[in-house]
C-alpha positions in Angstrom: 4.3 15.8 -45.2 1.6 16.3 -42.7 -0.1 13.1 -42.8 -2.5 13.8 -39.2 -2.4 17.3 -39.2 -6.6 18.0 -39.5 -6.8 15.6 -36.3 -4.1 17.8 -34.4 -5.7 21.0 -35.5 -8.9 19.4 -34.4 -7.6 18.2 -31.1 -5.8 21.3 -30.3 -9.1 23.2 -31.2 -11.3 21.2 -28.7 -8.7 21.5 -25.9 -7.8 18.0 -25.8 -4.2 18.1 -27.3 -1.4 16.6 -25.5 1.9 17.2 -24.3 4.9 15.7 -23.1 6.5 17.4 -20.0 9.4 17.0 -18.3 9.2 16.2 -14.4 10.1 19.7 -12.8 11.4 18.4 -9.6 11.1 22.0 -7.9 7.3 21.8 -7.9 5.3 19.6 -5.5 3.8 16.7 -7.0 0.4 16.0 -6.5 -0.2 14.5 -9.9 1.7 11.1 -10.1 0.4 7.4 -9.1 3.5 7.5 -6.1 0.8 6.9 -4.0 3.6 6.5 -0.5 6.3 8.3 -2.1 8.3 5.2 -2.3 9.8 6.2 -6.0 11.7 8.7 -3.3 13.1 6.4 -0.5 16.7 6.3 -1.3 17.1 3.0 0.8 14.9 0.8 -1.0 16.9 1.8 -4.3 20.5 1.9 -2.5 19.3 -1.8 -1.0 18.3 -2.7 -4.6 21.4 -1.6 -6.7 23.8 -3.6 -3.7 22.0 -6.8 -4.5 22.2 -6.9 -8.0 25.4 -5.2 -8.0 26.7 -9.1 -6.3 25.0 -10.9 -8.7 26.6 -12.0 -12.2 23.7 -10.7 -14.0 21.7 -7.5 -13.8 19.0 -7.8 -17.1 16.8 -10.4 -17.7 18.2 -11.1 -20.7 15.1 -12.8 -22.4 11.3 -14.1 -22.1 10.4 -15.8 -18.9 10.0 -18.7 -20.8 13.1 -18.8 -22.4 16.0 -18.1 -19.5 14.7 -14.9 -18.2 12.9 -16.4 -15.3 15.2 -15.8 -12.5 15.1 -16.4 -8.9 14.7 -12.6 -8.3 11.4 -13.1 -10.0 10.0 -16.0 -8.2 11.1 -14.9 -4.6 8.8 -11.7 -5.4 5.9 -13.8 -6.8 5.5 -15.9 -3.6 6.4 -13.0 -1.6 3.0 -11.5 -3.3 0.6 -14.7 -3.2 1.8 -15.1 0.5 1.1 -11.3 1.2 -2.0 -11.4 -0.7 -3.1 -15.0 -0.1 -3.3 -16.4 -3.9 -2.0 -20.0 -4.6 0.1 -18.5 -7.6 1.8 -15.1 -9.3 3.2 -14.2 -12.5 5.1 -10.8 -13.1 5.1 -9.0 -15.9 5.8 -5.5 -17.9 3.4 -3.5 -17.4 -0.3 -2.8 -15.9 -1.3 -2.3 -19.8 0.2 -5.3 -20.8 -1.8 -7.3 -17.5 -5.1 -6.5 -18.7 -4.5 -7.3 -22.6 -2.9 -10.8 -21.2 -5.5 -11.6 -18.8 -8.4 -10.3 -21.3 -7.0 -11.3 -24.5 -6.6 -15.2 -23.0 -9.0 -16.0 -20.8 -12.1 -14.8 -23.2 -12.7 -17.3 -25.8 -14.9 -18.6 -28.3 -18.8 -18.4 -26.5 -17.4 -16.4 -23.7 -18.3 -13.1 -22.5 -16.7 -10.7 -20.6 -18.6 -8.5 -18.4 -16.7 -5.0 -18.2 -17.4 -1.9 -15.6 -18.1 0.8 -18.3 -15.1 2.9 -16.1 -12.6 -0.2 -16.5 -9.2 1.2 -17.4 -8.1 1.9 -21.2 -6.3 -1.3 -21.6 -9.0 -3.3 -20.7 -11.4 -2.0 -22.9 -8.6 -2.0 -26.0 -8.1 -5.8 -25.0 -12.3 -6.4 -25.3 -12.1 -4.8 -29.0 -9.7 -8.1 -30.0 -12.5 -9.4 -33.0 -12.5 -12.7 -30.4 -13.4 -11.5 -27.4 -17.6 -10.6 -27.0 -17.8 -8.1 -24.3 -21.1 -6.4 -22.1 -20.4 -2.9 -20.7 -22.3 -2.3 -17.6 -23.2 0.6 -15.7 -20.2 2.0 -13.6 -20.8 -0.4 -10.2 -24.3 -1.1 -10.7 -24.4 -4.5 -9.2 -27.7 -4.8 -10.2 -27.3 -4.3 -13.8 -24.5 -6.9 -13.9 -26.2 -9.7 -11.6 -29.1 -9.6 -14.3 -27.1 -10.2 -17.1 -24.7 -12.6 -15.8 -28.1 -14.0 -15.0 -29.2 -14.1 -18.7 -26.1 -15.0 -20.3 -26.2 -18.4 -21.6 -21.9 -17.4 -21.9 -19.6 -20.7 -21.9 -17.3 -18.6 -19.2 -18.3 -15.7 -18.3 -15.5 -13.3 -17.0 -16.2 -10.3 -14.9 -13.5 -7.2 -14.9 -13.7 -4.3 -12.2 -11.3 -2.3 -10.1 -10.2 -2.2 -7.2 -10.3 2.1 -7.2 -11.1 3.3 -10.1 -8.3 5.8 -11.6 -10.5 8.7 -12.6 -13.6 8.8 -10.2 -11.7 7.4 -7.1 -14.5 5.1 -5.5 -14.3 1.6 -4.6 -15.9 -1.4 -6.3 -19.1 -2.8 -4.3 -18.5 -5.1 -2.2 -21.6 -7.2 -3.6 -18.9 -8.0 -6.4 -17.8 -11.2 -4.9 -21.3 -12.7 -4.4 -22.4 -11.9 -7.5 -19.6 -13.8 -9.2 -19.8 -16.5 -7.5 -23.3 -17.5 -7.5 -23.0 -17.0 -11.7 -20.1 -19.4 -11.3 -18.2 -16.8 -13.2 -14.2 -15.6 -13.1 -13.6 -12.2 -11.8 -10.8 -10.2 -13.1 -9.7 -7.1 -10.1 -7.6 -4.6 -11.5 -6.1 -2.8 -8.2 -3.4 -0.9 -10.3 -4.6 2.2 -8.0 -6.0 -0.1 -4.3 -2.7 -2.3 -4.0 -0.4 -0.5 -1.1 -3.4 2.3 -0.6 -6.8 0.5 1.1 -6.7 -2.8 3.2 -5.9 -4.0 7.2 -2.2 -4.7 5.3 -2.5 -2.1 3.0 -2.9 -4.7 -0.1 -6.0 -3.5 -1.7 -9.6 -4.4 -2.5 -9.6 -8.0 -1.5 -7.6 -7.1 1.6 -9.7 -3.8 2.5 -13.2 -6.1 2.2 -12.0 -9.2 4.1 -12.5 -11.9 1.1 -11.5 -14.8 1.3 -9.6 -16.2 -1.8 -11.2 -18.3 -4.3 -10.4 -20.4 -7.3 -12.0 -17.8 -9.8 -10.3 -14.6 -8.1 -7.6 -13.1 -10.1 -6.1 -9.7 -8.8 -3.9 -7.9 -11.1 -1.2 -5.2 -9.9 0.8 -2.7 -10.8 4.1 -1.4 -9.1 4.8 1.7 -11.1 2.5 3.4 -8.5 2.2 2.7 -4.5 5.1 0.3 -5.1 7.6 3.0 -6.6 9.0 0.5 -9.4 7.7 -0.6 -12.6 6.1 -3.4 -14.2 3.0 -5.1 -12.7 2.0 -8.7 -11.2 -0.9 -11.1 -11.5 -2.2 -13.8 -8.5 -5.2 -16.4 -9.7 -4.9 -19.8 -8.8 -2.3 -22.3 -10.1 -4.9 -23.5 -12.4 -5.6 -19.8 -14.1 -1.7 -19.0 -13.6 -0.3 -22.2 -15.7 -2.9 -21.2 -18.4 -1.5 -17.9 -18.7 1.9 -19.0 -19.0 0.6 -21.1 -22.0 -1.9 -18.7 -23.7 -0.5 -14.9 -22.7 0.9 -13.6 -25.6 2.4 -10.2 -23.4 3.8 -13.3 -21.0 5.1 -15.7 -23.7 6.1 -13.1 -26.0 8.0 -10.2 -24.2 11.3 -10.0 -21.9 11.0 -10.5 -18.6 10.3 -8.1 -16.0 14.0 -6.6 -15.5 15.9 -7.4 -12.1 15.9 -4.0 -10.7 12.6 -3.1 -11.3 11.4 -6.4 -9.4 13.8 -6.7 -6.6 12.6 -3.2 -5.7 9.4 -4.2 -6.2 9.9 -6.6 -3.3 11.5 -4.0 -1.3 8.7 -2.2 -1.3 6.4 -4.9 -0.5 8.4 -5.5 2.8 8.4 -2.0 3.8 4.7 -1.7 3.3 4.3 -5.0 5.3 6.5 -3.8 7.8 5.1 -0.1 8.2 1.4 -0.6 7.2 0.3 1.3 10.5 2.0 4.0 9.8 1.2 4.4 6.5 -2.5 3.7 7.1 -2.7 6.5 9.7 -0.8 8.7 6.9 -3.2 8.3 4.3 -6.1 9.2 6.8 -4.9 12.2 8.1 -4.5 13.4 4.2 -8.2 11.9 3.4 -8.8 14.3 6.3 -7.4 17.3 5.0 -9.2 16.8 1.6 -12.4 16.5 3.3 -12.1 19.7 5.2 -10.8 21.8 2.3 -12.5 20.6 -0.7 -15.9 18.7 1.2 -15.0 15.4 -0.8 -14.9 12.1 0.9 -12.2 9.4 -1.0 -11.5 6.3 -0.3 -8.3 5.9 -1.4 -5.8 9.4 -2.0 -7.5 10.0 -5.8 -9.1 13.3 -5.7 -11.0 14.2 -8.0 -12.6 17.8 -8.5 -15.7 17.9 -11.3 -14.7 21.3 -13.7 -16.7 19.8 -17.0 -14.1 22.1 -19.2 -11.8 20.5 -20.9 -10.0 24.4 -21.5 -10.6 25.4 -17.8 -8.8 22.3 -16.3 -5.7 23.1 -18.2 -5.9 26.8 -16.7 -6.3 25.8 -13.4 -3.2 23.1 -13.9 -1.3 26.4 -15.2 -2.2 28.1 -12.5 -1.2 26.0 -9.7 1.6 24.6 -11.6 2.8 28.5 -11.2 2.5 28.3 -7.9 4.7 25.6 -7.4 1.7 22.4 -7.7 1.9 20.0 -10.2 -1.6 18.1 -10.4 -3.4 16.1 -13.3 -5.8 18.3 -15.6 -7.8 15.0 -17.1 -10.1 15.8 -20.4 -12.3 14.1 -22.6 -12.4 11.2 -24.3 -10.5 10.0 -20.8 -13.2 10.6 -18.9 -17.1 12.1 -19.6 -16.9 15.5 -18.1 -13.3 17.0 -17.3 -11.5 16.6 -13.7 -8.6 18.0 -12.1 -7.4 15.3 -10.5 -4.7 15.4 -7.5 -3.1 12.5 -5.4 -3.2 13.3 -1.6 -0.1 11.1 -1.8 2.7 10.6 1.2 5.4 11.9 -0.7 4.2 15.4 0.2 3.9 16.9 3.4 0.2 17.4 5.0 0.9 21.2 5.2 1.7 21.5 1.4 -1.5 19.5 0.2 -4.0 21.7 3.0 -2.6 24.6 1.2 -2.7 23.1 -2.9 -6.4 21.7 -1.8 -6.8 25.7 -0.6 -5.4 27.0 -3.7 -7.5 25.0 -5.9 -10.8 26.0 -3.8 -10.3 29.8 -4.2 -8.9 29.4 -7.7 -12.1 26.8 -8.4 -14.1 29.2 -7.1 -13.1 32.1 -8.9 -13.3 30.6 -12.3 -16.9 29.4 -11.9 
């Protein structure tokens, strides 16, 4: 039987059905979150497989709490707290999974969570938990959000914002910090898409603004994108970090981050570390070519191109996907007024992304 077929029929009818598609590794890829191409760079997997190949165990076999925290795992934690300057770490499956645990735990009875109206999917699914009372404000009004942090007579009151934001591309205000602090309030920083991209050391928001760490910062990670790996990592204090180990249900509940996935995670770190100079001046020259093709100023390598057609983005993906380009074609509900969306990222050579940001002028052009 067809249980959902009226809402497929519906979806497919307002052009925002979706499809699963399977990587075609002959076309250029200007879509994915491989923000320095790392998910490429055979030596950080051939360097990764040799470890674990001379250990006795390659899975985690079970929760970090019960004998699947291994030594692999911490190593990478305080590799990331020392990188990143946080007293304390915790890896874990998934970006998604981050922002229920952090959200989900932290926000209890006569707290409120103050939420960027942008904040990523997972956030806002963890602020719909019947315990958790959340505010929207208006995408980085700073404003907006130091007058109701100033009104809230909230126990705690958590504040949640990116780093970049994954659709629009901008970075959080800078007035963040301050405003936190003088409301005595926790922020949460999700820099799923500013870790490895923006920073002196490449290792996001806090980095790229000079902040110095404090007891109610907590920066959450992901390294399925400029680390080429999966799963994703959060830094607070120990304070913040031991309650989350308590509390988390995605922590306390699921297997561990598996071996391969973090020791490459901490391959990557080191080779950002080590090659941040290079890397910084390759992102700039491809925030260059952007500007000078398509007139649009990033601030990290998200690039997105305003269409407001949820039918004409998926043309234009067509289009250039003939032509050898694979970028994102984003519709509603995901964001307010359809976006293609392409990553300038390093995996791709400058010449192919002056010609793709070319392409998608013309072809841009032509549909309007």
């Amino acid at each position: 039987m067809m249980f959902y077929a009226s809402e497929l029929k519906a979806l497919k009818k307002s052009g925002r059905y979706r499809t699963r598609e399977v990587l075609e590794g002959s076309c250029k890829d200007f879509a994915s979150n491989d923000y320095l191409g790392l998910a490429h760079n055979k030596t950080l997997h051939k360097k990764t497989a040799q470890t674990l190949l001379e250990l006795d165990v390659h899975s985690s076999k079970a929760s970090m709490l019960v004998n699947g925290y291994h030594q692999i795992h911490k190593d990478f934690e305080e590799a990331l707290c020392k990188a990143n300057g946080f007293e304390a770490g915790v890896v874990l499956g998934s970006g998604f999974n981050a922002n229920i645990a952090l959200i989900e735990a932290l926000v209890r009875k006569g707290d409120t969570l103050f939420m960027d109206e942008l904040y990523h999917a997972s956030g806002v699914l963890a602020s719909n938990l019947e315990s958790v009372n959340v505010v929207f404000f208006k995408h980085n009004d700073m404003q907006e959000l130091q007058t109701l942090l100033k009104k809230s007579q909230a126990k705690r009151k958590i504040v949640a914002v990116e780093g970049i934001y994954s659709m629009d591309g901008d970075l959080c205000s800078k007035d963040v910090f301050n405003i936190v602090d003088e409301a005595g309030a926790l922020l949460i920083v999700d820099e799923a898409h500013s870790s490895g991209v923006i920073g002196e050391h490449l290792m996001g928001l806090f980095d790229f603004y000079n902040v110095e760490i404090k007891a109610n910062y907590i920066k959450m990670g992901t390294l399925g994108k400029a680390y080429g790996s999966f799963g994703a990592f959060i830094l607070a204090s120990e304070h913040i970090v031991e309650y989350l180990l308590n509390r988390a249900k995605p922590i306390i509940y699921a297997t561990s981050l598996s071996l391969y996935d973090t020791l490459l995670a901490h391959n990557a770190l080191r080779y950002i570390l080590q090659n941040r100079l290079y890397l910084s001046n390759e992102i700039k020259k491809r925030q260059a070519i952007v500007y000078e093709e398509l007139g649009i100023a990033v601030d990290g390598l998200i690039v997105p191109v305003l269409i407001n057609d949820n039918k004409k983005v998926i043309e234009i993906k067509n289009i250039l996907f003939e032509a050898g380009y694979s970028i994102g074609a984003i519709r509603q509900p995901t964001v307010a007024k359809a976006i293609v969306r392409l990553i300038a990222r390093l995996g791709e050579d400058c010449s192919e992304l002056r010609n793709l940001c070319q392409n998608l002028a013309k072809i841009n052009h032509e549909k309007l």
